[in-house]
Wavefront OBJ file of the C-alpha trace (Angstrom):
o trace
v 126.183 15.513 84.015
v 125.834 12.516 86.438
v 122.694 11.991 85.144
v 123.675 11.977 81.281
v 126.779 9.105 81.989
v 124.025 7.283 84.043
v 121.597 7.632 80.798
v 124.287 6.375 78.217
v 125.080 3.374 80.544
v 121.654 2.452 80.655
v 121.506 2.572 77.113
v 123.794 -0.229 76.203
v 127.520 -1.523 76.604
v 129.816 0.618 74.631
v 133.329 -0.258 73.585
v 136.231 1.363 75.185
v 135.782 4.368 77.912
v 133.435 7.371 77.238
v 134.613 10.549 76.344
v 132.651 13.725 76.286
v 133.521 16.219 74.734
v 130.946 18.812 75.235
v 127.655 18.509 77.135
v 125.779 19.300 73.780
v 126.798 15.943 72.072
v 125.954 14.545 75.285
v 122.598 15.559 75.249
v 122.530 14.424 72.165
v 124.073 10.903 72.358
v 121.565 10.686 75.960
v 118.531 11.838 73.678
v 119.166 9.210 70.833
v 120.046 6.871 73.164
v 116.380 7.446 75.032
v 115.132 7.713 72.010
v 115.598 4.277 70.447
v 113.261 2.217 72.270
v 110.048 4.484 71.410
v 111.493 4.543 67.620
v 111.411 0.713 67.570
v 108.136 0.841 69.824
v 106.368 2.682 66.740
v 107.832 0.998 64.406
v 106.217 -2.348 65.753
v 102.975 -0.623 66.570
v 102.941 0.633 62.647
v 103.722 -3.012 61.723
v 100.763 -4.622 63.763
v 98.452 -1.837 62.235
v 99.753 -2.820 58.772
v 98.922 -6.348 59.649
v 95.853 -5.574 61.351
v 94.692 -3.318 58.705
v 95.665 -6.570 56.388
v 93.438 -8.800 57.757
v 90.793 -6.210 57.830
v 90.773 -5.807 54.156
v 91.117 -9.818 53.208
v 88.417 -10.299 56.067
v 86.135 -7.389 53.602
v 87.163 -9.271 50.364
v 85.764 -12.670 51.928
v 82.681 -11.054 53.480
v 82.066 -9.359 49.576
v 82.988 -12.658 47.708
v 79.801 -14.671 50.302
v 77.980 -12.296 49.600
v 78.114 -12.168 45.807
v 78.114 -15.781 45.543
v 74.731 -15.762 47.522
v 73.526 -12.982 45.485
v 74.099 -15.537 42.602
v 72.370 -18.675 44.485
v 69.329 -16.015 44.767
v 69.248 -15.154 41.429
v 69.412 -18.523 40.201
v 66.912 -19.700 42.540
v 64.698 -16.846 41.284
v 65.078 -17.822 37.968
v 65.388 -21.070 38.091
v 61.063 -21.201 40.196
v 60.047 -18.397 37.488
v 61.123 -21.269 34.346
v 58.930 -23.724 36.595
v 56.367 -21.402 37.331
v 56.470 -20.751 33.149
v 56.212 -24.246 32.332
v 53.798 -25.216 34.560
v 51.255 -22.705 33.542
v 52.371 -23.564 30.120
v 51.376 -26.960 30.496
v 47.948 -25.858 32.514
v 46.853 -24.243 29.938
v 47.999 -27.192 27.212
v 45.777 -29.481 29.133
v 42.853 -27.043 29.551
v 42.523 -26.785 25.325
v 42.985 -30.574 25.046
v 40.629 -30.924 27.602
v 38.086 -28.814 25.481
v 39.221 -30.043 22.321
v 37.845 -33.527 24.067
v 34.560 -32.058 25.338
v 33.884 -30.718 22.456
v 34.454 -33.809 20.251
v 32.032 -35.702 22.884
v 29.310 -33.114 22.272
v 29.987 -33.915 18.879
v 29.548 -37.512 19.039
v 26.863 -36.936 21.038
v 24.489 -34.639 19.011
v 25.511 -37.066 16.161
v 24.368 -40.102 17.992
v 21.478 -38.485 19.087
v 20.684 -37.290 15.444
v 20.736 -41.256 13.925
v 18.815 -42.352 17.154
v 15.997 -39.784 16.204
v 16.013 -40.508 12.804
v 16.124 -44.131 13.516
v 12.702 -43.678 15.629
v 11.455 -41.128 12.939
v 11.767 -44.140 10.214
v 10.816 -46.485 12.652
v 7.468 -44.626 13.786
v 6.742 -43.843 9.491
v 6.936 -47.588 8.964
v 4.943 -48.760 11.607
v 2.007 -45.854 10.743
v 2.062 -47.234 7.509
v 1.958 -50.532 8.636
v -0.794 -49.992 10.730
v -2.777 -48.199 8.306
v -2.548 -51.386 5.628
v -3.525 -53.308 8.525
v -6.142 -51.235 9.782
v -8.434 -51.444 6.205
v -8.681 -55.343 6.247
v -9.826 -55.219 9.991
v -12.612 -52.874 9.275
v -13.740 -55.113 6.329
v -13.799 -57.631 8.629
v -15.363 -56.286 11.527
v -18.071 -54.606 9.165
v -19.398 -57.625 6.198
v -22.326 -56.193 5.193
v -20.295 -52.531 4.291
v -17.572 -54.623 2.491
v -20.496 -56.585 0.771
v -21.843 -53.228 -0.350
v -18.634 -52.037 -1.419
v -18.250 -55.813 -3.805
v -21.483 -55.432 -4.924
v -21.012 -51.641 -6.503
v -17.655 -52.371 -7.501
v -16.826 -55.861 -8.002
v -13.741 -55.570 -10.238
v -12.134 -53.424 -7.676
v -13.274 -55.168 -4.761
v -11.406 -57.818 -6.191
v -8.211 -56.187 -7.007
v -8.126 -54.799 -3.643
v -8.576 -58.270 -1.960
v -5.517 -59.699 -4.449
v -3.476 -56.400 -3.602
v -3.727 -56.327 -0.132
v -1.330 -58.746 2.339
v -3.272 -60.607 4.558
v -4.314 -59.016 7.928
v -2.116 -61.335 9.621
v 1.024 -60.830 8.156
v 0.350 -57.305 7.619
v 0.234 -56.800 11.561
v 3.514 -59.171 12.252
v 5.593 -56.388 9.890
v 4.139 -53.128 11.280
v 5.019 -54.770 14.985
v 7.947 -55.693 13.562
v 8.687 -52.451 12.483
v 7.859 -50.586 15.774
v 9.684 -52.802 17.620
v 12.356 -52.032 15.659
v 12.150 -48.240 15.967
v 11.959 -48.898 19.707
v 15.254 -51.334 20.072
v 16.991 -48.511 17.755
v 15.672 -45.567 19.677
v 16.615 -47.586 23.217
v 19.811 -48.146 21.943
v 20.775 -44.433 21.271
v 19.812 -43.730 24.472
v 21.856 -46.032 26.009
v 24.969 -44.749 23.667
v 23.896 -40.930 24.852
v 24.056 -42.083 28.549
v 27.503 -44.172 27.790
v 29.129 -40.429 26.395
v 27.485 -38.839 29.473
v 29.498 -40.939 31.978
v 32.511 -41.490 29.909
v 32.594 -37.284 29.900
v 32.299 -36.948 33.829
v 34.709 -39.426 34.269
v 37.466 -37.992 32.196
v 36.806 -34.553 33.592
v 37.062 -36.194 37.410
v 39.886 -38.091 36.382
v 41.821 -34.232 35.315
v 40.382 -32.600 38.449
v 41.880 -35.051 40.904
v 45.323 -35.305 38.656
v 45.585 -31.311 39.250
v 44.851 -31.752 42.858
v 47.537 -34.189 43.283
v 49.894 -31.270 41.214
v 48.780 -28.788 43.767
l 1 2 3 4 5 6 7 8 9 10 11 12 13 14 15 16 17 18 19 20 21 22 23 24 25 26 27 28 29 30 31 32 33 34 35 36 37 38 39 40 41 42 43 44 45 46 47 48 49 50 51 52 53 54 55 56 57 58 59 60 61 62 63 64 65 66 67 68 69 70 71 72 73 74 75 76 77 78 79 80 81 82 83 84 85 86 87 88 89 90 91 92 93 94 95 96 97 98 99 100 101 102 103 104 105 106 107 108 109 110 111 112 113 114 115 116 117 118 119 120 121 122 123 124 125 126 127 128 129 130 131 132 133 134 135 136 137 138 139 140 141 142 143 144 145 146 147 148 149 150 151 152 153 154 155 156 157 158 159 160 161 162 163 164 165 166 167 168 169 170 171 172 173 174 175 176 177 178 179 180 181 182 183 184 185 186 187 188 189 190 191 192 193 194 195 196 197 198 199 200 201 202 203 204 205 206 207 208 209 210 211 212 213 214 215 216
């Protein structure tokens, strides 16, 4: 009993004397009484869990959020090198065709340059022949009299036309040099256009090997 009236003391002032009435409400009021603290005890304890448990779940929702935005930053990243890596091959291969498209046109300048040289030297070398064969018959007349005589003296009236017709030997030769030299000037000069294409080609194709490089 002593130690019930020393357990409701301890519990807290009360207000007026106290009466017992039986030793069960005693127990009672003592077990309530002893009770209290642990109640409130829990009670916090449940409160910090609450708050822990809180922060637990806003500290998830953060940790989710980073890593959904970086998900995003990788995807965009991602996407954003496989549009460059598009485009650049895109524009590779653009500069390959125009790059052939530019060969090709060379070659054809070329083989057309080379075609008017040859033909150039073709009528060059058919006028000189020529040339040299007009020449050639006045030479032999002259290096040979007594045949030419023969030939006068058979045939005069053609002798004579012959001698009227033909250019002097002279003049004859200055034409049919004339001619060759021509032919050689024109076929010098395609040659010269040939190796101009030839350089201007390698340069333009070092020019687009050393831009790429510098891409790289």
């Amino acid at each position: 009993m002593r130690r019930v009236l020393c357990a409701l003391r301890a519990a807290g002032p009360h207000q007026g004397p106290l009466t017992i009435r039986g030793p069960t409400r005693a127990y009672a009021a003592a077990a309530a009484a002893a009770a209290a603290p642990a109640t409130l005890q829990q009670q916090q304890q449940q409160q910090q869990q609450q708050q822990y448990m809180h922060g637990l779940q806003h500290q998830q929702q953060q940790q989710q959020q980073q890593q959904q935005q970086q998900q995003q930053q990788q995807q965009h990243v991602l996407s954003s090198r496989a549009r460059y890596m598009l485009l650049r091959r895109n524009m590779k291969k653009c500069t390959e065709q125009q790059e052939q498209r530019q060969r090709q046109q060379q070659q054809q300048r070329a083989a057309a340059a080379a075609a008017a040289a040859a033909a150039a030297a073709e009528r060059a070398g058919t006028a000189g022949a020529s040339d040299l064969q007009a020449v050639s018959a006045p030479l032999s007349a002259a290096a040979d009299p007594a045949a030419a005589a023969a030939a006068a003296a058979t045939d005069p009236g053609a002798a004579a036309a012959a001698a009227a017709a033909e250019p002097e030997p002279a003049a004859a030769g200055g034409a049919a040099a004339a001619n060759i030299g021509y032919g050689a000037a024109a076929a010098a000069a395609a040659k010269q256009v040939l190796l101009l294409l030839i350089l201007d080609t390698e340069q333009q194709q070092q020019q687009q090997q050393n831009k790429w490089c510098c891409c790289c």
